[in-house]
Backbone as numpy.savetxt, mean C-alpha at the origin, in Angstrom:
# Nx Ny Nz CAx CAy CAz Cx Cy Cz
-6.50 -4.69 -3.32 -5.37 -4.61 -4.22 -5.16 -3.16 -4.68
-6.55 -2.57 -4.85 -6.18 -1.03 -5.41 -5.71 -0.33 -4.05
-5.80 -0.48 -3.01 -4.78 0.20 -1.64 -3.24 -0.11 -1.90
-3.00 -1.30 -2.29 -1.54 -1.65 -2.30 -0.94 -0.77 -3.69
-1.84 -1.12 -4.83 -1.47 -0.13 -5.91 -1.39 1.36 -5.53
-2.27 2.12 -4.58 -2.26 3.53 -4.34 -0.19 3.81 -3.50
-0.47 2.59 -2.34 0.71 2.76 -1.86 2.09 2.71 -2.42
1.83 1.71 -3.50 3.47 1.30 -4.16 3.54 2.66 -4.86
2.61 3.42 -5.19 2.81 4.37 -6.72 3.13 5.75 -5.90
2.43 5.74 -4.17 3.03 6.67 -3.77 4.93 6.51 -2.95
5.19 5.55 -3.08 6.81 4.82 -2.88 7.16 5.25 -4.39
6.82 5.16 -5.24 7.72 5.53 -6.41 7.80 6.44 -6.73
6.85 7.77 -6.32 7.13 8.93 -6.88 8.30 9.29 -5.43
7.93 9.21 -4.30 9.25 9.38 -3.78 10.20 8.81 -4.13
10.57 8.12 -4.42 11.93 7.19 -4.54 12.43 7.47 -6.08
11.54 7.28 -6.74 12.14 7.92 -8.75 11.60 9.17 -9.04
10.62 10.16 -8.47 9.77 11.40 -9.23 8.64 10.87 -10.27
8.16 9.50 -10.66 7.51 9.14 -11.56 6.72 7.99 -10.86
5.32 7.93 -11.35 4.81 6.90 -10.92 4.91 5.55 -10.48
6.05 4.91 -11.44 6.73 4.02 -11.24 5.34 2.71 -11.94
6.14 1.63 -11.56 5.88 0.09 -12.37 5.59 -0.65 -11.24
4.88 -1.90 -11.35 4.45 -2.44 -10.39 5.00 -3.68 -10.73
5.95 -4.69 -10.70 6.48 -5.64 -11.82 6.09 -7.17 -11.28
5.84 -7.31 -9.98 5.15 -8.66 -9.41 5.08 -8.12 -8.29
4.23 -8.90 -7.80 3.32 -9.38 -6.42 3.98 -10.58 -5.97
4.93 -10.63 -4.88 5.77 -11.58 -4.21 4.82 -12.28 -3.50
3.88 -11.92 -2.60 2.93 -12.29 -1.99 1.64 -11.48 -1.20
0.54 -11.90 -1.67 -0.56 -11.66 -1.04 -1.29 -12.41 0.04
-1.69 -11.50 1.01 -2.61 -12.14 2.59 -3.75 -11.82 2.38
-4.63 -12.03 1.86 -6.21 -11.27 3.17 -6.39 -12.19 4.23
-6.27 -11.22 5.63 -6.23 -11.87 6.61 -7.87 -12.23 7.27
-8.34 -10.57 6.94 -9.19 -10.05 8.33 -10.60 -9.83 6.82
-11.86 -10.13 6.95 -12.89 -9.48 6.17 -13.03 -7.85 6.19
-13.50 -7.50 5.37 -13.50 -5.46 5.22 -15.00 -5.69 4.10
-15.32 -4.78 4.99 -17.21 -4.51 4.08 -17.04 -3.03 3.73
-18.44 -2.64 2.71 -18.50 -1.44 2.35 -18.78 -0.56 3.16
-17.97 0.45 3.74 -18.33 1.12 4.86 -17.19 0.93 5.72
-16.38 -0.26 5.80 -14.93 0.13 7.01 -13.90 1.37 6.70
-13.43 1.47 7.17 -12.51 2.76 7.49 -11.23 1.81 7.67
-10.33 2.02 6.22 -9.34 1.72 6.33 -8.08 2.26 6.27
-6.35 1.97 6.89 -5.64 2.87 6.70 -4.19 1.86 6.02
-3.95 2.39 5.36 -2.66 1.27 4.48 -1.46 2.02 5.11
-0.41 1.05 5.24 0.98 1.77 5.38 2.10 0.90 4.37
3.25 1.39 3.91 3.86 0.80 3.11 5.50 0.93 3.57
6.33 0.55 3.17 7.58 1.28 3.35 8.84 -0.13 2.09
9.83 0.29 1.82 10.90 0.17 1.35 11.75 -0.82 1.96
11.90 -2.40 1.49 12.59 -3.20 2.01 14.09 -2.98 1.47
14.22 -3.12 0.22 15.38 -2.99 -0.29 15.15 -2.34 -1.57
16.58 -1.89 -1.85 16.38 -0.98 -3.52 17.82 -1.40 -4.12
17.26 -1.39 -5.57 18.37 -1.84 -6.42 18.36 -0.75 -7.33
18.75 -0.85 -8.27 19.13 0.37 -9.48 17.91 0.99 -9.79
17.40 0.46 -9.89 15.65 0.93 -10.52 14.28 0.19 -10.38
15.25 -0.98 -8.59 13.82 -1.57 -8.56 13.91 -1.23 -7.27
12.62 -1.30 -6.91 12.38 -1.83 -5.14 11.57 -2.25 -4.24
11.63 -3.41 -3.60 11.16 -4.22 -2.70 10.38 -3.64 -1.71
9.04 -3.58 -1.80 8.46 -2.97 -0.70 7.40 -4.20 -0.17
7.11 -3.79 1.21 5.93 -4.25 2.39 5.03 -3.32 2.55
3.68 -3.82 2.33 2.76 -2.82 2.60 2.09 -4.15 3.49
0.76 -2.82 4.07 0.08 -3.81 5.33 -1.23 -2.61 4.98
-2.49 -3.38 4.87 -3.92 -2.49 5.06 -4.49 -2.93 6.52
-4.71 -2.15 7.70 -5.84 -2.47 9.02 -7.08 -1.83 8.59
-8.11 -2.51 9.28 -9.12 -2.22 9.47 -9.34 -1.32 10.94
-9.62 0.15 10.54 -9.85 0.67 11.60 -11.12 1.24 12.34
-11.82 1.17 11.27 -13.46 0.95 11.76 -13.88 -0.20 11.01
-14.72 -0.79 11.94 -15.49 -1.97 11.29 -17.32 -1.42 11.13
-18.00 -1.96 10.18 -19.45 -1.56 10.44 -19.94 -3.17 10.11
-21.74 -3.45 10.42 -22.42 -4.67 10.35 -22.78 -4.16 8.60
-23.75 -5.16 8.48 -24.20 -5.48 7.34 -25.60 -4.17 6.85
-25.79 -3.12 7.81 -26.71 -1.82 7.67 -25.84 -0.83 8.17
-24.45 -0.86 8.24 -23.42 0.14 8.32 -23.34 0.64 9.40
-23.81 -0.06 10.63 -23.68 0.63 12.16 -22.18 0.19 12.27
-21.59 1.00 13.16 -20.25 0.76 13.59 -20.28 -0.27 14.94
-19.46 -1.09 14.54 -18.75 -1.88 15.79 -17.53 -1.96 16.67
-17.98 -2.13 17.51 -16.76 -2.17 18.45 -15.67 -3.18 18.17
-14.21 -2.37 18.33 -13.49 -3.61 18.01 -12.15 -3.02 18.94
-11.20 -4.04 18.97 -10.18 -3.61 20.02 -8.87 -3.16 19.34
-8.99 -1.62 18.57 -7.69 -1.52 17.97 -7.62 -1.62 16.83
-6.68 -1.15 15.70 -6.95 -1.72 14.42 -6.35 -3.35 14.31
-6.97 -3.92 13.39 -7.22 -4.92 12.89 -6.16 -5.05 11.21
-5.15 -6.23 11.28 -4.53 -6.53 10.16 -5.08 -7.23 9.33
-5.55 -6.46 8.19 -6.94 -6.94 6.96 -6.34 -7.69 5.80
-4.90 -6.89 5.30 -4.24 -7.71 4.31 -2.58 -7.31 4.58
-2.05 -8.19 3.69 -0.06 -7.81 3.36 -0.13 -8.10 2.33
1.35 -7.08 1.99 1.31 -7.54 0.46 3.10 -7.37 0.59
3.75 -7.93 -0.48 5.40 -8.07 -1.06 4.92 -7.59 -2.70
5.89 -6.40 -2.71 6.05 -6.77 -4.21 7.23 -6.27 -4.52
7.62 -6.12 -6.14 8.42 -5.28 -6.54 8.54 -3.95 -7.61
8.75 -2.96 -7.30 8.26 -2.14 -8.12 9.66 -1.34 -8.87
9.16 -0.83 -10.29 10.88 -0.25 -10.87 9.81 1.03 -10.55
10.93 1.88 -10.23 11.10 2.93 -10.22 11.90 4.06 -11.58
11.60 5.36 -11.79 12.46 5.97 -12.62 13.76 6.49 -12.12
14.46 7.22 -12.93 15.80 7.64 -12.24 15.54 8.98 -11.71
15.90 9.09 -10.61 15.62 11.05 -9.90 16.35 11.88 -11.13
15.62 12.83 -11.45 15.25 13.68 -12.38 15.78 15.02 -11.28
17.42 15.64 -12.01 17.40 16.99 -10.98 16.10 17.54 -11.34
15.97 18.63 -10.67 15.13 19.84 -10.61 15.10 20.78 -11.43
14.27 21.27 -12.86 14.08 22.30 -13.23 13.87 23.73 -13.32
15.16 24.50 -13.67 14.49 26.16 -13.29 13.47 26.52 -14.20
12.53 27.55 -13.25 11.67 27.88 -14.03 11.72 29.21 -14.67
């Protein structure tokens, strides 16, 4: 959940300049198990946007896997670990300040 939080908050500073709000969780997956020690990579992107909200999809793979003494395993590719829907408000773009 804290990957999906890193991703939405980096969608809101692009999209408003401000951290932004996280306002529900449309839906959550864990698909795939993840231990201490995998190597994971999140991607997110922008379904729809309204005035000050917006609909995003994120997805976490598993791109290294390790056993239970942290050896790495073989696996074929990354691996889809979780999804997430939510909705997040955003702030209003803020022109640019001279300095």
């Amino acid at each position: 959940m804290e990957i999906f939080a890193d991703l939405e908050t980096e969608l809101a500073l692009l999209e408003g300049g401000d951290e932004g709000l996280c306002a529900a969780y449309d839906s959550v997956e864990f698909l795939a198990p993840l231990r201490v020690g995998d190597y994971v990579e999140g991607v997110a992107r922008v379904t729809s946007r309204g005035n000050s909200s917006r609909k995003v999809e994120a997805r976490v793979y598993r791109v290294l896997s390790v056993d239970e003494n942290g050896c790495r395993l073989e696996q074929d590719g990354p691996v889809l670990a979780a999804t997430a829907t939510a909705t997040i408000v955003v702030g209003r773009s803020r022109p640019a300040q001279a300095s």
